[in-house]
Every structure is written in structure tokens, then in C-alpha cells.
N, C-alpha and C positions, 0 to 999 in steps of 0.2 A: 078492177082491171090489173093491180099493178099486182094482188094477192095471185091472179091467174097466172100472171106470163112468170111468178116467179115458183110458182106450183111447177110450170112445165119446164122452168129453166136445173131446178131441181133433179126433175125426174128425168129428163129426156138429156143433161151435158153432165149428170151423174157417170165416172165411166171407169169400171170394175178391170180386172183381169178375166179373161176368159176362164173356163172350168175345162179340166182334164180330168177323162175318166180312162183306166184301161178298162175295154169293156170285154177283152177275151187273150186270152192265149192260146196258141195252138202249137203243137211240137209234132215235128216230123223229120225222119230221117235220122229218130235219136239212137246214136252206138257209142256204148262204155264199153270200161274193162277195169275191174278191180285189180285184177290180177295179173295184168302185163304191168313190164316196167320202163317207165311211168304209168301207172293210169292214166286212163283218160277219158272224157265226154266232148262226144259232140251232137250235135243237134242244128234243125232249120226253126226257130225261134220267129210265129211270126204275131204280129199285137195288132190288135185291130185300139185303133184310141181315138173316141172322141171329145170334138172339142167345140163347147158352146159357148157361144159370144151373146152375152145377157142385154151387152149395147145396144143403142138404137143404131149407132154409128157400126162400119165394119171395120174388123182385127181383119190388117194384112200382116202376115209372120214372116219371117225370114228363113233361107235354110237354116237347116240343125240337124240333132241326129238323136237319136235314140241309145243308151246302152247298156249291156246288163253285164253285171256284175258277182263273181265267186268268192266269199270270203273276201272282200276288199281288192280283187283285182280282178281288172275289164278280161272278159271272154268273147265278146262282142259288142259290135256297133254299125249303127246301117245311119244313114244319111238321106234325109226325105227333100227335096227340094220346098221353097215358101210358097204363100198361097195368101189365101184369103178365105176366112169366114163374115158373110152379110150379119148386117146387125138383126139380133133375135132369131138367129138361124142356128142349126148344127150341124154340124160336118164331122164324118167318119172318114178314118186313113190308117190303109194298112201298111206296116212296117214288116220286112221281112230282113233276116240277120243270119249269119252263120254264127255258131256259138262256137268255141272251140277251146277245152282248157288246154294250159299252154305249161313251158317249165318253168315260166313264174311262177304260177298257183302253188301252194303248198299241198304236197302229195298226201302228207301224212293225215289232214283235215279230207280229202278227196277221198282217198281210198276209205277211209272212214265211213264216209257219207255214203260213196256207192254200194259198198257193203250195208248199210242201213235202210238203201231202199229209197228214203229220200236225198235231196238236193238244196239247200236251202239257197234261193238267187235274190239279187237287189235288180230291180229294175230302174232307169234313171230316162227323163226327156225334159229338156224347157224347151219353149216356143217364148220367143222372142218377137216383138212388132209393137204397132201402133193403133190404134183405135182412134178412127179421126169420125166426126161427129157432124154431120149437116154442112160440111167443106170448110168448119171456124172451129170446132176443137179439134186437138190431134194431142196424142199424149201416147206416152210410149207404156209399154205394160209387158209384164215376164210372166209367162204361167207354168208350174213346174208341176212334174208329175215324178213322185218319189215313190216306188214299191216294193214289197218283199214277199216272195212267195215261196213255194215249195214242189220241186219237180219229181213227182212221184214215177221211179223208175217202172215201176210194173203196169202201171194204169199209163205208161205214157203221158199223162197228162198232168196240169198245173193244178195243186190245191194252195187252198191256206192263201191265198191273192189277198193282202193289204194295202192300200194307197195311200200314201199322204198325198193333197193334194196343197197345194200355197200359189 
């Protein structure tokens, strides 16, 4: 009896970080210019990202925000309100962003790039919350989603999408 209940206290008050995936990106609305001055890109940047909670217990999150990133500086950021994912369940949520390089950005790496045809972006999200367990565990838990991709001017669209996930 005491092998069993501690088999289940094991497996069942075991309690992870939830998983971040970006599972897509889509880009609309994207207009550069190499050749004005400043350059510039902008675009409607929007990530569909799901988030599985491996617990038996539910991850409720907190707001947070999503943002991506040109060469080391923010081009965007959107703001998702918190929620909750049931334990052993997944949930999908779309982020939509305006991106917009700025006179921060360094011109001279930009007009480079857009002249090359690609874009090379960092993507950034942590989700923030608790997994509480059977109404007797609760523990707090951070799951971050770290990316870097490549925004193919011609095809409009995202190649080369790498995650780290932690």
C-alpha cells in the first residue's frame, strides 16, 4: 500500500513547467524600403503559440506579452491577457503585434538586410503562473519561449524558425 500511494504521489504532485511551442507565424501587411531615408519595415506579425501543461493539476498564467526583436532592439510587442490551461490539456493563442523598425534600430545592419532579401528576428514570451495540484500543491512555474527566425522579403513569409524553449 505504502509502494502505491507513493507511486502516485510521485507521478501525480510531480509538477513541470508547462511547454512553449511557436507553432506558426504569419506576416501581413509587410512594407519596407531600402531605399528611403531611414529605411524602414513594417509589418502585422501575428504567432499562434501553444501551450501544454504536462500536470495533472492546472497552470493559471498571468498577463504578459509577447515581443520581437531587430538586431537587439524591440520592434514590437502585444500584451495577451492570463488564463488558464487544465491539467494534461493544450491550448492554442493567437498573438497579433504591429512590428515597426524605429530610429533606434541601426540603419546600416537594416538597409543591409532589406537589400538581402532576408530579415533575421528574435522572437521573446514567458508565461508566468502557478500549477496548483488536487487544491494541496501550488508551486509557481515560468515557461519561456525564446526564437530566432528569418523574414523572407519575397515569399513574405517566416523561414529558418528556431525555439529554444526553458
Amino acid at each position: 500500500m505504502g509502494a502505491i500511494a507513493l507511486t502516485f504521489s510521485l507521478i501525480v504532485f510531480r509538477i513541470v513547467a508547462p511547454n512553449l511551442k511557436l507553432q506558426s507565424v504569419i506576416i501581413k501587411n509587410l512594407k519596407f524600403n531600402s531605399s528611403s531615408s531611414p529605411p524602414y519595415l513594417n509589418m502585422t506579425f501575428i504567432a499562434e503559440i501553444q501551450i501544454k501543461n504536462d500536470n495533472f493539476g492546472t497552470f493559471k498564467f498571468q498577463n504578459s506579452s509577447t515581443s520581437v526583436f531587430y538586431n537587439g532592439t524591440l520592434i514590437g510587442t502585444s500584451g495577451f491577457l492570463g488564463g488558464e490551461v487544465r491539467g494534461r490539456e493544450t491550448e492554442i493563442m493567437n498573438v497579433t503585434m504591429k512590428v515597426s523598425s524605429n530610429v533606434w534600430v541601426n540603419q546600416t545592419y537594416l538597409n543591409s538586410d532589406l537589400n538581402s532579401g532576408l530579415v533575421k528576428l528574435r522572437s521573446y514570451a514567458d508565461f508566468r503562473g502557478k500549477v496548483r495540484v488536487l487544491k494541496i500543491a501550488r508551486q509557481s512555474k515560468v515557461s519561456v519561449l525564446d526564437c530566432t527566425m528569418n523574414l523572407n522579403l519575397t515569399s513574405k513569409a517566416i523561414q529558418d524558425l528556431l525555439c529554444e524553449e526553458s
